[in-house]
Rosetta silent file (secondary structure, phi, psi, omega in degrees, C-alpha in Angstrom):
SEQUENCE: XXXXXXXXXXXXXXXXXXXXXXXXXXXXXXXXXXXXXXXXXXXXXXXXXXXXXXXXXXXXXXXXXXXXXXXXXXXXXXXXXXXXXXXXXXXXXXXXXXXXXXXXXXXXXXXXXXXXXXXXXXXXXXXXXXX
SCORE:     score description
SCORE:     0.000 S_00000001
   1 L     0.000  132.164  179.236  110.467  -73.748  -31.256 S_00000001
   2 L   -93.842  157.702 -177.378  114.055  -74.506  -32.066 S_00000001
   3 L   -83.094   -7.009  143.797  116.878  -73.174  -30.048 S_00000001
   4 H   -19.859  -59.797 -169.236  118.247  -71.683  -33.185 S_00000001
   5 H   -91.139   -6.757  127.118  116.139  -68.852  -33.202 S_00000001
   6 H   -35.700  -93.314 -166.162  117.097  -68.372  -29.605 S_00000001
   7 H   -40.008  -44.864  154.913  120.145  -68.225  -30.528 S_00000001
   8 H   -50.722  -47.874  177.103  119.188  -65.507  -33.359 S_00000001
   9 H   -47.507  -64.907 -177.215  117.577  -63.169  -31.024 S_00000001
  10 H   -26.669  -75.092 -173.072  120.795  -63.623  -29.079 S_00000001
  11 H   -69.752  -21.361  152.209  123.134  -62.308  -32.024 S_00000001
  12 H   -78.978   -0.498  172.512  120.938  -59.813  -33.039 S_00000001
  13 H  -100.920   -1.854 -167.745  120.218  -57.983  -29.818 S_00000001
  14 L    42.713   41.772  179.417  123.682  -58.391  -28.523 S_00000001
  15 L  -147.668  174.993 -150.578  122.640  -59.430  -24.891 S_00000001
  16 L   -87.200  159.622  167.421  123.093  -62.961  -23.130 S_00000001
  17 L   -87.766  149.397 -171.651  119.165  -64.930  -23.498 S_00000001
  18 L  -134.001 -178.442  161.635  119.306  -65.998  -19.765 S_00000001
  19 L   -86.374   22.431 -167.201  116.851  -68.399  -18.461 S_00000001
  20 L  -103.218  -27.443  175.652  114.267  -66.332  -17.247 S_00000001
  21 H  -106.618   10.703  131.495  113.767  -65.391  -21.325 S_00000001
  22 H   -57.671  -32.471 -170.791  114.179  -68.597  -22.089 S_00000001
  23 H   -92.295  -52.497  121.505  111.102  -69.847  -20.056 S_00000001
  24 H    21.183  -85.482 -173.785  109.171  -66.527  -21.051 S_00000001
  25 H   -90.446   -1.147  115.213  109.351  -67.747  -24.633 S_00000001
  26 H    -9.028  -65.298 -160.036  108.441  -71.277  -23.409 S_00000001
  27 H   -76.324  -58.894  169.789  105.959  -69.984  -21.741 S_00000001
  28 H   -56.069  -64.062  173.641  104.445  -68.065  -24.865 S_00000001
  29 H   -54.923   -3.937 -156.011  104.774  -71.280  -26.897 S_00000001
  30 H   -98.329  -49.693  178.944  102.879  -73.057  -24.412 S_00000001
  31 H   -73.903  -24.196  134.539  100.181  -70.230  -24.848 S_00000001
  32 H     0.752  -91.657 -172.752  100.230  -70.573  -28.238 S_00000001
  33 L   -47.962  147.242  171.491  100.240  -73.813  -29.156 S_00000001
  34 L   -77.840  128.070  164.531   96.882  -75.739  -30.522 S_00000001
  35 L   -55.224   -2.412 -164.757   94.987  -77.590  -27.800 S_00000001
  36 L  -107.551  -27.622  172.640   94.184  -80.102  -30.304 S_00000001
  37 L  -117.313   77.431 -178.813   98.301  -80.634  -31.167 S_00000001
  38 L   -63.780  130.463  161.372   99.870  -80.423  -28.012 S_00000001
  39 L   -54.189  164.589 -179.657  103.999  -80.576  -28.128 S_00000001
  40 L   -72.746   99.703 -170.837  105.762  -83.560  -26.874 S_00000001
  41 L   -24.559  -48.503 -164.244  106.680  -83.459  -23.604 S_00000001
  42 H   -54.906  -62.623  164.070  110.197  -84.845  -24.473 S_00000001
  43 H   -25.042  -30.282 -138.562  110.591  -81.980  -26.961 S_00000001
  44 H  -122.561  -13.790  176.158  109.741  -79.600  -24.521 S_00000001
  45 H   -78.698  -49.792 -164.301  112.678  -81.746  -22.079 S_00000001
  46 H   -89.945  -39.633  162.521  115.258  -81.673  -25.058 S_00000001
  47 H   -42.649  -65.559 -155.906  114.805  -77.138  -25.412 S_00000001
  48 H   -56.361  -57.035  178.823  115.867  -77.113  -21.192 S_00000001
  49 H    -0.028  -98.682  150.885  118.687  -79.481  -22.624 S_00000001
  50 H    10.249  -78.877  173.862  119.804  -77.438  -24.984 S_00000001
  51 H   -75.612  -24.505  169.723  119.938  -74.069  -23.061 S_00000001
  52 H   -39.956  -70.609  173.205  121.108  -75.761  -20.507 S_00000001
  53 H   -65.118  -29.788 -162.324  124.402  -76.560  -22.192 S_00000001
  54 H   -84.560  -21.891  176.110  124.536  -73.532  -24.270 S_00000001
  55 H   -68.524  -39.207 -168.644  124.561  -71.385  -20.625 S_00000001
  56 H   -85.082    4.904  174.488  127.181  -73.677  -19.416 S_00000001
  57 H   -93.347  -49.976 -157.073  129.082  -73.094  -23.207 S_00000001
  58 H   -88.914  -14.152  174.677  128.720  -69.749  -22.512 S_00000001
  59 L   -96.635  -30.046  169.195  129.890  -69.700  -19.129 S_00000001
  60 H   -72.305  -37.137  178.935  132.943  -71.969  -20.143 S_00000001
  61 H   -68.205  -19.251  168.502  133.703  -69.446  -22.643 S_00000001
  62 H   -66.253  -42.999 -178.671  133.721  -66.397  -20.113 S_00000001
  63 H   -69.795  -49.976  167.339  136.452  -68.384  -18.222 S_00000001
  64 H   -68.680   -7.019  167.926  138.547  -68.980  -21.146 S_00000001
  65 H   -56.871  -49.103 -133.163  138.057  -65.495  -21.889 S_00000001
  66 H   -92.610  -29.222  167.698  139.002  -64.112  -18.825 S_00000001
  67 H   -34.921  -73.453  159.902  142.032  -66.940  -19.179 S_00000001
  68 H    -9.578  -63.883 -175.223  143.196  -65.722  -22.176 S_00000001
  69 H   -63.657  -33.699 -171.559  143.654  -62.173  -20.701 S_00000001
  70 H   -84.716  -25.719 -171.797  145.711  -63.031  -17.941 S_00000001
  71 H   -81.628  -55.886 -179.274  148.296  -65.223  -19.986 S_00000001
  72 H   -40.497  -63.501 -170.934  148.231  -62.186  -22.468 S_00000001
  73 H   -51.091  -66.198  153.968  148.981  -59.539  -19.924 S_00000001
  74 H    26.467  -90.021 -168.456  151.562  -62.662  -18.312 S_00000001
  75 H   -51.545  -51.357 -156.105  153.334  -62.845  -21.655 S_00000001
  76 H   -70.163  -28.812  179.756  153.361  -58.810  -22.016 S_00000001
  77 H   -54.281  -48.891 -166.178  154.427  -58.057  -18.187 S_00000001
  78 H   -72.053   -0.308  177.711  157.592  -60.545  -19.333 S_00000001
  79 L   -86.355  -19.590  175.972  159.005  -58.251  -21.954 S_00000001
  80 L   -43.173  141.186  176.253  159.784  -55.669  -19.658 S_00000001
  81 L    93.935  -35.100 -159.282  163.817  -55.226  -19.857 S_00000001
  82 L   -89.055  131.339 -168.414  163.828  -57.170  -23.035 S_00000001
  83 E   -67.851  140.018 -165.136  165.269  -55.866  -26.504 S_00000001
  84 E  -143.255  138.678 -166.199  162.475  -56.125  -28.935 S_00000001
  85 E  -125.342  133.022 -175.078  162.989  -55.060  -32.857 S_00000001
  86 E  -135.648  136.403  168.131  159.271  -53.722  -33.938 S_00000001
  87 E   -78.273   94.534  173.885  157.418  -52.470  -37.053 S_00000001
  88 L   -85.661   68.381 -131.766  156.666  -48.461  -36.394 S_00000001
  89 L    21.807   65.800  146.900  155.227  -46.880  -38.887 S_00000001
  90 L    98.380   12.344  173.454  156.286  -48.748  -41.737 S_00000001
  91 L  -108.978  141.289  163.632  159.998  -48.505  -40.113 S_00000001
  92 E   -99.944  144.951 -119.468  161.405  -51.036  -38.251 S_00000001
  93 E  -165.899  108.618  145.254  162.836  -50.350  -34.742 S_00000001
  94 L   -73.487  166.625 -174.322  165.066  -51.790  -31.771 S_00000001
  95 L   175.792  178.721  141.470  164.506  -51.037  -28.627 S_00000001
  96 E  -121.799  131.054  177.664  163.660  -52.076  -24.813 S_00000001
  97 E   -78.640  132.436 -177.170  160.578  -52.194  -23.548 S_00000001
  98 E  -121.220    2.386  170.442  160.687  -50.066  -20.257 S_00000001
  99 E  -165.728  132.055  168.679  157.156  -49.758  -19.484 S_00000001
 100 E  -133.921  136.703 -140.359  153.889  -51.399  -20.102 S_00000001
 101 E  -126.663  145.522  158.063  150.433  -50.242  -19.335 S_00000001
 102 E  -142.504  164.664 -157.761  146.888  -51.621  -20.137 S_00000001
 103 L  -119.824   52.826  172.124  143.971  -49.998  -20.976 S_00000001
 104 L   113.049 -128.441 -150.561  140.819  -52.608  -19.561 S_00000001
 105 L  -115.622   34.498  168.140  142.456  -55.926  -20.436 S_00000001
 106 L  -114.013  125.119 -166.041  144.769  -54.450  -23.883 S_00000001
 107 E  -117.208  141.966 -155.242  148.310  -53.645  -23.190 S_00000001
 108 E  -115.823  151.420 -169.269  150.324  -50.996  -24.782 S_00000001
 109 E  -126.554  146.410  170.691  154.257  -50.988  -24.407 S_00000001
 110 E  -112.486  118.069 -159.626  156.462  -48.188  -24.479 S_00000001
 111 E  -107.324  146.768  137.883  159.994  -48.979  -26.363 S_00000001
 112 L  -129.231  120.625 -176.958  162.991  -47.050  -26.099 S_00000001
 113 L   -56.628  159.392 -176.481  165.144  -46.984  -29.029 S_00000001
 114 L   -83.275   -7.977  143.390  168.911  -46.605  -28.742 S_00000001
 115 L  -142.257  160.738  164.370  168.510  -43.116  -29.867 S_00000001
 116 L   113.266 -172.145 -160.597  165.623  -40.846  -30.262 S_00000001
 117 L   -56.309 -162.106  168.712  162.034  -40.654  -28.230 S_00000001
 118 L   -65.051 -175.409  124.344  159.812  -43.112  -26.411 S_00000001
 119 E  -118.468   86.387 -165.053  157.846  -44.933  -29.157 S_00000001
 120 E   -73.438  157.790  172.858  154.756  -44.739  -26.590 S_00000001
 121 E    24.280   68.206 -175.819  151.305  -47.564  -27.292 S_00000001
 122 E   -96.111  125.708 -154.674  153.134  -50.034  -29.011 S_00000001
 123 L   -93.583  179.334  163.114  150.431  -53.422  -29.744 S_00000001
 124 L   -83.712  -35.068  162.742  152.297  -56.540  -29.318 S_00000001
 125 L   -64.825  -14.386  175.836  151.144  -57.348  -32.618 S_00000001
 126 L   -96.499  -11.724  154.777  153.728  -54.847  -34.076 S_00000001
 127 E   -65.365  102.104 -155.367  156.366  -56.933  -32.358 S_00000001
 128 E   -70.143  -59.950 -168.986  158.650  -58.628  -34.499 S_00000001
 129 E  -125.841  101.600  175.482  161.543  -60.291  -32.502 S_00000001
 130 E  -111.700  132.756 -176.312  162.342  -60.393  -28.883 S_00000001
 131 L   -81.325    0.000    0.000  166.792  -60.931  -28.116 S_00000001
């Protein structure tokens, strides 16, 4: 069994393969398999490999995830005060951001222009320029 098709299951069920359903479907190839063509031990050495690193890929990537989020909020926390010129519905817009909010780990800014309303959930990605 190649860890490919691990790896299929994986993206089509949207849940992590852990190693208790890795060994499971070990365990089934094991049951499987012809008595007369046994697998290779090393093969069966080179699979733990395998998942081995792809849990610890997968575990590195949860860190840089969770990395990510924190420099993003970081970066978004620092605009507070700061004049920011932003694309608002197809207008473009000065302001200062006076508040910022998040909503799990995506953070929405509130601008206020030098005249007229809040401009309220403002992405970061709609920020052009900050003075």
């Amino acid at each position: 069994m190649a860890l490919d098709s691990v790896n299929t299951v994986n993206a089509t069920s949207n849940s992590s393969v852990n190693q208790q359903d890795f060994l499971r479907i070990l365990l089934t190839q094991l049951n499987s398999q012809n008595p007369l063509k046994p697998m290779d031990n090393t093969a069966f050495v080179a699979q733990l490999a395998q998942f081995s690193q792809l849990e610890q890929t997968q575990q590195m990537l949860g860190g840089i995830n969770q990395l990510v989020s924190v420099q993003t909020a970081t970066q978004t926390v620092g605009l507070l005060g700061k004049t920011v010129s932003l694309l608002n519905n197809n207008a473009y817009t000065t302001g200062v951001v006076n508040n910022v909010s998040f909503s799990g780990t995506t953070p929405a800014l509130t601008v206020k222009p030098a005249a007229g309303a809040d401009i309220n959930n403002v992405e970061r990605k709609q920020i052009l320029d900050v003075k």
